[in-house]
N, C-alpha and C positions, 0 to 999 in steps of 0.2 A: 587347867588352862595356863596359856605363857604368860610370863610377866609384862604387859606392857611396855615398860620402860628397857626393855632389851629388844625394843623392836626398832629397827630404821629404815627410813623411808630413803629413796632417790630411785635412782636410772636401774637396780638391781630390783626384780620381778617377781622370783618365780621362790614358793613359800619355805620357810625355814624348814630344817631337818631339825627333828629333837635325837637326843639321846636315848637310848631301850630304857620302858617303862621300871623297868627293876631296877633302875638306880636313881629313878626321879622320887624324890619326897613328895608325897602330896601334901599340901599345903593346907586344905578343909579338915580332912580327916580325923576324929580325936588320937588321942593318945591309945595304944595299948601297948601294955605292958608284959613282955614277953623272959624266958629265964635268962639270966648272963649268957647260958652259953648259947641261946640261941639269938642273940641280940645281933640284928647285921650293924654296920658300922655305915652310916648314910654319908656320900658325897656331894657336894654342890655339884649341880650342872652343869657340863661342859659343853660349851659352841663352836661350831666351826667361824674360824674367822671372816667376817663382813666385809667385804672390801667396801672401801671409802670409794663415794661416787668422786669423780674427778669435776674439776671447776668445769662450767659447760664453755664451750668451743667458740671465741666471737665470729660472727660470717664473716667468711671471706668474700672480697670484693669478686667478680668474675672474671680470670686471668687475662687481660692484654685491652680489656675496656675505654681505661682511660688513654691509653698509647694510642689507640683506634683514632679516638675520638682528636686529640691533639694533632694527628696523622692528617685527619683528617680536614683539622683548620688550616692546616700549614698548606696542603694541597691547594684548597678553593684558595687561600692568599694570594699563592703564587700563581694559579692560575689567571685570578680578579688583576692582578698587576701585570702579568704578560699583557692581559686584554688590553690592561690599560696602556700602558708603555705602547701598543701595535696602534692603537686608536690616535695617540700622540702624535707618532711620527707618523702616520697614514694623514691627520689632519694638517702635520706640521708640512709634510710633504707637498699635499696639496694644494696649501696656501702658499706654498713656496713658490711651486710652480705655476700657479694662478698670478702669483703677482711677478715672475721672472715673464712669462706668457705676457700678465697687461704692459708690462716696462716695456718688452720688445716691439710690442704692437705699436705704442706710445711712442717709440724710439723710431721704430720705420716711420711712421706716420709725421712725428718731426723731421725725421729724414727726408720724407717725400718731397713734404710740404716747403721745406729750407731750399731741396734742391729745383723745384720748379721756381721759387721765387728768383732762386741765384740766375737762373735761366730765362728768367723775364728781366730783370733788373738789365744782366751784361746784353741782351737783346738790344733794349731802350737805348742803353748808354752806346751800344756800334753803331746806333741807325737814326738816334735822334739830332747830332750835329749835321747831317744832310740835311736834314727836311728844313726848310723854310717858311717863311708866311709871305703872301703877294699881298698887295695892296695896288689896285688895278683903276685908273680912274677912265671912266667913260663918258659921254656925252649927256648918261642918265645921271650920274653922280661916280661914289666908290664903291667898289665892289673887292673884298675880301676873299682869299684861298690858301690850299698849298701848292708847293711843289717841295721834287727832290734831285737833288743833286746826282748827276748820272757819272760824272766822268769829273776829269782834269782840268777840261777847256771853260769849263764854268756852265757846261752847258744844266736846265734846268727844265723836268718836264712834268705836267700840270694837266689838267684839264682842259678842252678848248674853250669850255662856258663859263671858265675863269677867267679867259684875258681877251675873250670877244668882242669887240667894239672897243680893245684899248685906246687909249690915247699915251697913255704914258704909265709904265710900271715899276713899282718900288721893293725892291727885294730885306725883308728885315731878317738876319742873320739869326743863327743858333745863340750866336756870343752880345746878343743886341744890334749891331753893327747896321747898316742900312745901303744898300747897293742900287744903283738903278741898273734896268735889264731891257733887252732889246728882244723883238719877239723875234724866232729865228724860223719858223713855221705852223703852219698845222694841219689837222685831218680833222676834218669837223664830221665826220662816219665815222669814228671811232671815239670822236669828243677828247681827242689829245692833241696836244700842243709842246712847243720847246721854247725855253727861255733863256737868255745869255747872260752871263754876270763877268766882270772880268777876272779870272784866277786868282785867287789868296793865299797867302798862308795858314801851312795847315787844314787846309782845307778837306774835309772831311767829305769821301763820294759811296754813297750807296753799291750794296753787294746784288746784283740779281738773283734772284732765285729761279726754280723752275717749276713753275705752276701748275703743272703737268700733275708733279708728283703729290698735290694737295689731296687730304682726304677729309673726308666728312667726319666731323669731331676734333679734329686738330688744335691745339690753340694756336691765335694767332691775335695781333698788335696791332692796334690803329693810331699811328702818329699824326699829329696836324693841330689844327690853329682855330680850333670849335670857337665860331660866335667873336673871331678874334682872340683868343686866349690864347698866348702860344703856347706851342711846344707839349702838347695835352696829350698824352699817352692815356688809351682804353684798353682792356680787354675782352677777349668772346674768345668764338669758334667756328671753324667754317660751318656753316648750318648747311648748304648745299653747293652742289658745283653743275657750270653748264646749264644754267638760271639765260633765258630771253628775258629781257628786261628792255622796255621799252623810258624815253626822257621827255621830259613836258616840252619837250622842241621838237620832239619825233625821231631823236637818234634811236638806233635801236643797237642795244649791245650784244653780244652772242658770248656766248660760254664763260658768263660772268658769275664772278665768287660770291654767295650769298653769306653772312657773316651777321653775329648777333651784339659785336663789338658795336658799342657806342660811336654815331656817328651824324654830327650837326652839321650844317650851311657854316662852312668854313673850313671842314677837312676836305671837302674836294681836291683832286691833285695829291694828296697826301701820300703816307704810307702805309700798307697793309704787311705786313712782316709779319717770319715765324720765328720760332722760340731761338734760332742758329741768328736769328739778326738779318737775314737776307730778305729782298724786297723782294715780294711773291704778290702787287695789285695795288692798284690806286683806287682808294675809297673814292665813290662815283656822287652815287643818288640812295638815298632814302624811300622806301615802300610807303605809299601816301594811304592813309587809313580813310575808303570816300567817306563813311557816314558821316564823320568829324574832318572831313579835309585837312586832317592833321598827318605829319608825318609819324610814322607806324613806329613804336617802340621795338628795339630787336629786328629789324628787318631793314637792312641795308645791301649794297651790292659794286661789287669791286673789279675794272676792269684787270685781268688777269698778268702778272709781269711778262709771259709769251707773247702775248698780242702788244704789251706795251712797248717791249725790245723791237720788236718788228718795224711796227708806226716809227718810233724812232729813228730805225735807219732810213726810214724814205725818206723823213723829213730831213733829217740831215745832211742828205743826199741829193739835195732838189737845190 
């Protein structure tokens, strides 16, 4: 049998070669003793050389794994950041635009709103140094209105059931000033009158308009002397045009302006003007509400500046 101790283990398998039987000693066997000359001469055993197993091989990782994997954060990063960066300026964009969008609207809109005032305001201020307050005294007592200044000669024109049954009429100026006035005609079918004042300085005469070209929804100005108060500017809008409107005396107006401009027992005679400042009707009569006998909120009516030009010239011509 082999020695043990000449055996080695590892990765090498496959079984030892010995040497040919006739040069191996055996090792059990007794002695015998044979003559000198036939004595063989015994060799230790010779082996083919063993190879040394080699240190075993650490694993290798799997080529291009971790690069993969790196590759692959750096990707989703810049992708997660593109997104984000796009999301930014898509949200920055669109509050941008949302709020350049509300300024503009906000900007029109103060725009608008400045320019219609600026357009009321320069109205007021061309057409309210005409207008006047009468103060009208009659047999019954005083009777209060307006009128407006039409021309040069001082002439002034009102309602008729403003200076009906005058006795004597007092004309109070734009600037306070106080005139006495001379009644110069009227037309009681149309409920207009003319009044005289003697020419002033500076003296400030209403624009006509032409009432023709009014339309429904317009804005327009009611100047006059409400309950005594002078000089009281309202506003509305025509509400209708070519309104029969009949007056608690039985006049009856024809093609008269219906308007939602505030209008009291004092603006009679007054001025109805549009946004340019020209006199376009004389605030009349008030729509009487029967359940309540009260006069109708929003519901007024204004003979037409057409018809008032016209009246005018006959009277002034008689």
């Amino acid at each position: 049998m082999l020695p043990e101790e000449n055996e080695v283990y590892g990765g090498y398998t496959h079984p030892y070669q010995p040497v040919s039987s006739a040069s191996v000693g055996v090792l059990d066997d007794p002695r015998v003793t044979q003559a000198p000359a036939e004595q063989v001469t015994s060799q230790p055993p010779t082996y083919p050389p063993v190879p040394v197993a080699a240190p075993p091989t650490p694993p290798q990782k799997r080529p291009g794994r971790a690069g993969a994997m790196v590759l692959l954060v750096v990707v989703l990063a810049l992708i997660f950041g593109v997104g984000l960066f796009a999301g930014w300026e898509f949200v920055g964009s669109r509050s941008s635009s949302a709020t350049t969008s509300t300024a503009a609207t906000a900007s029109a809109t103060s725009s608008s709103g400045t320019t219609l005032e600026a357009q009321q305001e320069a109205a007021i201020a061309k057409v309210e140094p005409a207008v006047v307050e009468l103060e009208v005294t009659t047999a019954q007592g005083r009777q209060i209105g307006s009128g407006v200044i039409i021309d040069t000669k001082g002439d002034i024109v009102t309602n008729n059931h403003v200076v009906s049954g005058e006795q004597s009429i007092e004309v109070v100026l734009y600037n306070g000033s106080t005139e006495q006035a001379q009644l110069v005609g009227t037309n009681a079918a149309d409920d207009l009158a003319v009044v005289r004042i003697q020419p002033f300085a500076h003296m400030t005469v209403a624009q006509f308009g032409d009432s023709s070209k009014l339309v429904v929804g317009q804005e327009v100005l009611a100047i006059g002397n409400p309950l005594g108060i002078t000089e009281t500017a309202t506003k509305g809008i025509v509400s209708a045009l070519n309104r029969s409107v009949t007056e608690s005396t039985g006049t009856t107006i024809s093609h008269a302006i219906q308007t939602d401009a505030a209008v009291n027992p004092g603006n009679s005679g007054g001025a109805l003007i549009n946004l340019q400042g020209q006199f376009v009707g004389i605030p009349t009569l008030t729509a009487v509400n029967t359940e309540t006998n009260t006069d109708a909120n929003g519901v007024s009516f204004a003979i037409p500046s057409n018809l008032v030009q016209t009246v005018v010239q006959q009277i002034l011509q008689q």
